[in-house]
N, C-alpha and C positions, 0 to 999 in steps of 0.2 A: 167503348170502355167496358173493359167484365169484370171490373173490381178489384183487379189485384194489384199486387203490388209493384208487381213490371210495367203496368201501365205507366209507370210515372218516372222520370227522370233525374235520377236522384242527384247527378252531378249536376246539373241544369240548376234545379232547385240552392243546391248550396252554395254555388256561384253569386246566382241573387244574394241570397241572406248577406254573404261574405262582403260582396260590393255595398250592402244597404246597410248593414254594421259600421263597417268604414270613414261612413259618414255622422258625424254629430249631430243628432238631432232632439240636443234637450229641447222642453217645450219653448224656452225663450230662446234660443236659437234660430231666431226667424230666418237669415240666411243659408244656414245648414235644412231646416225643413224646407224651404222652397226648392231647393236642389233634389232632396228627397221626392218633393211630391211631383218634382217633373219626372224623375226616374221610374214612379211610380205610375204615373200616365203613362208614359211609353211602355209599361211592362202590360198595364191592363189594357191596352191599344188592341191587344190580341183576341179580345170580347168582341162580339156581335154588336158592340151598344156604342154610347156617345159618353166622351169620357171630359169631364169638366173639375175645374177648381171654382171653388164655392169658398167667398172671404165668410174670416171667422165673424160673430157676432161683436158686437159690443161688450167688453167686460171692464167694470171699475174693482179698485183695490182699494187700499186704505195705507197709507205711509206712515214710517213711525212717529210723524208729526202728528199722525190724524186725519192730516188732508186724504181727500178721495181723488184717485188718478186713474186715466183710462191703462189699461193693461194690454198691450198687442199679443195677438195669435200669428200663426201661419194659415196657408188656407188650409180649406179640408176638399179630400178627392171624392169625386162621387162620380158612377158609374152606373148604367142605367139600363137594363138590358130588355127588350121587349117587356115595354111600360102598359101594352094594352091586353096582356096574357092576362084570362081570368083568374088564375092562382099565381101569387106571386109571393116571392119571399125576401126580406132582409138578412145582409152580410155583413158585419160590422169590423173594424181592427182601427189600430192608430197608429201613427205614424210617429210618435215623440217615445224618448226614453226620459229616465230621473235622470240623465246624468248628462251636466252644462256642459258648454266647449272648455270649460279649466277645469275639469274633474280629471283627476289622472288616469282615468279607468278611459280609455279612447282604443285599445289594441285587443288584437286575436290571438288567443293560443291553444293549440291544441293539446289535452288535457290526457287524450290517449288517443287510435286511431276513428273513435267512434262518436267523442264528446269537443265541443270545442265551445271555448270561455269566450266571454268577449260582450261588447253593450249593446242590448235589446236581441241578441241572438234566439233567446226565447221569447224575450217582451218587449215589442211582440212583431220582430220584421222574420221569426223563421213562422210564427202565424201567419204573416201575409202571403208570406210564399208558398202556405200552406193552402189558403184559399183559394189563389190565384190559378193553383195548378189542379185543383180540385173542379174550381169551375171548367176549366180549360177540356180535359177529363170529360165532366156533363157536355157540355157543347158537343163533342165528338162522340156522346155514346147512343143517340138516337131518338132520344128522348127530350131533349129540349124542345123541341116546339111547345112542347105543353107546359112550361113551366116561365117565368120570369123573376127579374129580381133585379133589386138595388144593391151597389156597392155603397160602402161608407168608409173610409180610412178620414178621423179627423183628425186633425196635431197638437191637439190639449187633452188627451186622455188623464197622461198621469197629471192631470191638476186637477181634475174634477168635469171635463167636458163643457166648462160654464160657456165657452166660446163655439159649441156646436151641440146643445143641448135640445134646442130648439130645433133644428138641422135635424137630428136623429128620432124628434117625433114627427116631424112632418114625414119624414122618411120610412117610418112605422106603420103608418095611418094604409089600413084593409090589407097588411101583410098576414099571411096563412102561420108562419110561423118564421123563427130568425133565429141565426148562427154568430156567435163572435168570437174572433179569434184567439185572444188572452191562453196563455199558456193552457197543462192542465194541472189541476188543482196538487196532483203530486206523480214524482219524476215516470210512477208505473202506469200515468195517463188516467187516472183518475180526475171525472169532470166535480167542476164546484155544481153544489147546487143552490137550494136555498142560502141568501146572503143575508147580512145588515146592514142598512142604512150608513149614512154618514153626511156631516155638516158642516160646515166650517165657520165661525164665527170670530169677529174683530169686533170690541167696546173700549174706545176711545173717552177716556176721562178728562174732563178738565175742570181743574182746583182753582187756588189761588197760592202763588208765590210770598212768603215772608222769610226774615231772617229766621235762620233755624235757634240763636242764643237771645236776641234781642225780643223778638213779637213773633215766638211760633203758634201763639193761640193764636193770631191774626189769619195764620195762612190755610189750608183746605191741601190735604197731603192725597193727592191723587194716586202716588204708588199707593197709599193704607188702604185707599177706599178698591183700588185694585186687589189687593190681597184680601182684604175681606170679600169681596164676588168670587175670588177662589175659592176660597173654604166653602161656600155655600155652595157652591156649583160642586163640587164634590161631595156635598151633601143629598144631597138628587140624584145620587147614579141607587141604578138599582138592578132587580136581574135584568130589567129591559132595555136599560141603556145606558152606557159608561161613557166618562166625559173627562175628558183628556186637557186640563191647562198646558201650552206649548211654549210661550212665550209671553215674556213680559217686559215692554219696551217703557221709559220716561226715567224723568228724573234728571238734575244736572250735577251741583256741586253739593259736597256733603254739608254744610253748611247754608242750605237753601233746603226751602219748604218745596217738595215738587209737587207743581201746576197742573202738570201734563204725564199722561200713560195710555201705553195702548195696549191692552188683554188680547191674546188671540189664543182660542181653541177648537179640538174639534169634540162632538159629540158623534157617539155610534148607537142609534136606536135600534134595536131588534124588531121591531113593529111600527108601523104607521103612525099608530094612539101613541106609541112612548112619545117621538118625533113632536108632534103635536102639543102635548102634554109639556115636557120641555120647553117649547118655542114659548108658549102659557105663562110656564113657572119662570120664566127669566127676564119676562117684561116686569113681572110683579117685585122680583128678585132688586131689579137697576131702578124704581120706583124706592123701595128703601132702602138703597144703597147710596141715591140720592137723597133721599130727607137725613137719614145717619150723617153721614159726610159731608152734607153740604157744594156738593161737587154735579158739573153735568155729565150725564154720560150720550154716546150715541151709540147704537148697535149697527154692525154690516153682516150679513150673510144669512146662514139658516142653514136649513137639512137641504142639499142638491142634489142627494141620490139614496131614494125611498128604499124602506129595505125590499128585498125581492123573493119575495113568498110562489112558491111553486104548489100552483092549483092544478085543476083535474086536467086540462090543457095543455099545460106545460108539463106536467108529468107524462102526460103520452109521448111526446116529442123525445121527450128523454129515455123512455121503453123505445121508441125507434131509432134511438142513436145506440143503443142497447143491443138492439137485434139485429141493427148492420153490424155491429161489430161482430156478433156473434157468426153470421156468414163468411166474416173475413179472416176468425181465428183469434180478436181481440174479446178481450175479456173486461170492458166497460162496468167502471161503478160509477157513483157520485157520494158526495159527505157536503155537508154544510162548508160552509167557509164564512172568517168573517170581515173577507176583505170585501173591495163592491170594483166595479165595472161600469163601464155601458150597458150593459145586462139588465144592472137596474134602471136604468132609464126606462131601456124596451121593455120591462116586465113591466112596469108602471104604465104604459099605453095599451098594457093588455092584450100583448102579443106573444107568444112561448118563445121562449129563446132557453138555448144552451149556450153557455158565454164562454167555453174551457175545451173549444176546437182543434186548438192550436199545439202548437209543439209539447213533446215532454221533455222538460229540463228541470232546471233549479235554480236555489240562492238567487233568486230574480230581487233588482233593486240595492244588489250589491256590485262588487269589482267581483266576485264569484260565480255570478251568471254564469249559465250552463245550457248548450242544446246537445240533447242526444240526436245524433246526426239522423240515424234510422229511421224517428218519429218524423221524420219529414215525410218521408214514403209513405207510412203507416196511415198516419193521421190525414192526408190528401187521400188515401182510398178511403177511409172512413167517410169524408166529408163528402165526396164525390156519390157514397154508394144513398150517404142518406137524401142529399139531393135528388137523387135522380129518385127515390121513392116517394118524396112529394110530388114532382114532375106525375109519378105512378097513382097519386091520388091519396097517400098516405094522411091523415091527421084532417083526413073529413070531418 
């Protein structure tokens, strides 16, 4: 492998994305991901290593009754390449898009000779074919012996990872440093860098029912006592973390006291202490929201992806994804972002990661998605060349 860009096969690669586009794979689409993630074995088959599906973890949700329900995953793919190499490094990407099997958005079209639309083509199945070929690359270029490393493709990314969360810190634990695929932060391949946290929360209210004309002082209006937690949860945001009310489920006839509601939002802390802080002020918050109202609450979720603060560590990693590019001709930056990833998972285990490996496109999370076809190439030599510099000793 000498870095360039011929090393890499660009019809090869677009085939993949093409064929792994084609396929639905919202995260509840568990029959569409299992189809994926065999395809996606056999592609990583071509690895040195041992290639396994790994069932997702347990996850509960919260229905709009309130009751708690288990939540099913797909599995997630893991690959595992000389596990007794003294440096070794983490690869991460997912295998799900936003978009269900009844979402209209299910087709390809090319946009001009160079750019093609279409679901998860940048988020993130033209990332995996990014990795995959980049690894392929390492292996071939002479250097491998000296380096190892785990694959990770899980199939709940875009919900928050709850189903392989755990999975990806065990999968962390004494890596030198770690790559994930996620598009790049903007269409000219600009990596994200430092992130913000994010959380998701459900508080399930229950009142008491009366007639709304006859004995409505009798009853306990669980939409009001929900509306009131609104307002004050929007009284708490501040520069460190903003807090987003999403949804507001209960209630039946207009003429009826409602009993029952269920709050769902999400918060985005900028820092750890906001996170914390928050979690604090919201127990104290449903404490007088229940003596006011008279009503019970119960809380589900919290913060699941801490924000991800780039230290002296991960800043090096990031100067070396920097200076491969500069050998290859590409002109690497980074800018904050304040969306989150896997990334923050792996920076919270205290491993460097660059999470913004992957393709450059756009309008991701829309029917607008976009890959520029070229960044398949581009970005597989980038990743290839920065690997093989760890393999070189890089990030001592």
């Amino acid at each position: 492998m000498d870095g360039t860009s011929g090393t890499f096969d660009r019809a090869a690669m677009l085939a993949q994305v093409q064929a792994w586009s084609a396929l639905n794979t919202g995260t509840a689409n568990l029959a569409g991901l299992a189809q994926q993630a065999a395809m996606l074995a056999e592609a990583f088959a071509v690895l040195p290593g041992t290639v396994a599906l790994v069932d997702p973890a347990p996850v509960t949700a919260i229905a709009a009754d309130g009751s708690a329900f288990d939540k099913p995953h797909g599995q997630h793919l893991v690959v595992r390449v000389r596990p007794q190499a003294n440096r070794r490094i983490l690869l991460t990407g997912h295998m799900d898009t936003v978009f269900p099997s009844d979402h209209p958005f299910q087709r390809q079209t090319w946009l001009d000779g160079e750019t093609l639309n279409g679901p998860g083509v940048a988020d993130m199945k033209g990332g995996i074919a990014v990795m995959l070929h980049a690894l392929m690359a390492f292996e071939a270029s002479g250097h491998a012996a000296a380096l190892g490393y785990d694959v990770l493709i899980n199939s709940d990314e875009e919900t928050g990872s709850l189903a392989s969360a755990a999975l990806i810190a065990e999968l962390a634990q004494g890596k030198l440093a770690a790559l994930t695929y996620e598009p790049a932060a903007l269409p000219d391949g600009t990596l994200a860098h430092e992130r913000g946290g994010t959380g998701n929360y459900s508080i399930t209210f229950a009142g008491k029912s009366a007639h709304a004309g006859r004995n409505p002082h009798e009853g306990r209006n669980a939409i009001v006592a929900a509306a009131d937690l609104i307002l004050r949860l929007k009284a708490l945001e501040t520069a460190e973390i903003t807090i987003n009310p999403a949804k507001l489920e209960g209630g039946a006839a207009n003429n009826v006291v409602p009993d029952h509601a269920v709050l769902r939002f999400n918060v985005r802390p900028r820092t750890v202490e906001a996170g914390a802080a928050f979690d604090h002020a919201l127990n104290h918050l449903l404490v007088d929201i229940q003596a006011v109202h008279q009503v019970a609450t119960h809380r589900h979720g919290g913060v699941t992806r801490p924000p991800k603060k780039v230290d002296a560590r991960a800043q090096a990693l990031f100067d070396l994804v920097r200076e491969c590019g500069a050998e290859l001709g590409q002109d690497i930056r980074w800018q904050s972002s304040g969306g989150v990833c896997d990334g923050n998972n792996i920076a919270a285990c205290g491993v460097p990661v660059v999470d913004t490996m992957g393709v450059c496109g756009g309008a991701i999370h829309s029917p607008d998605e976009y890959l520029i076809v070229p960044s398949l190439v581009t970005r597989a030599a980038l990743s290839a060349r920065v690997i093989t510099r760890l393999a070189q000793g890089a990030l001592n």
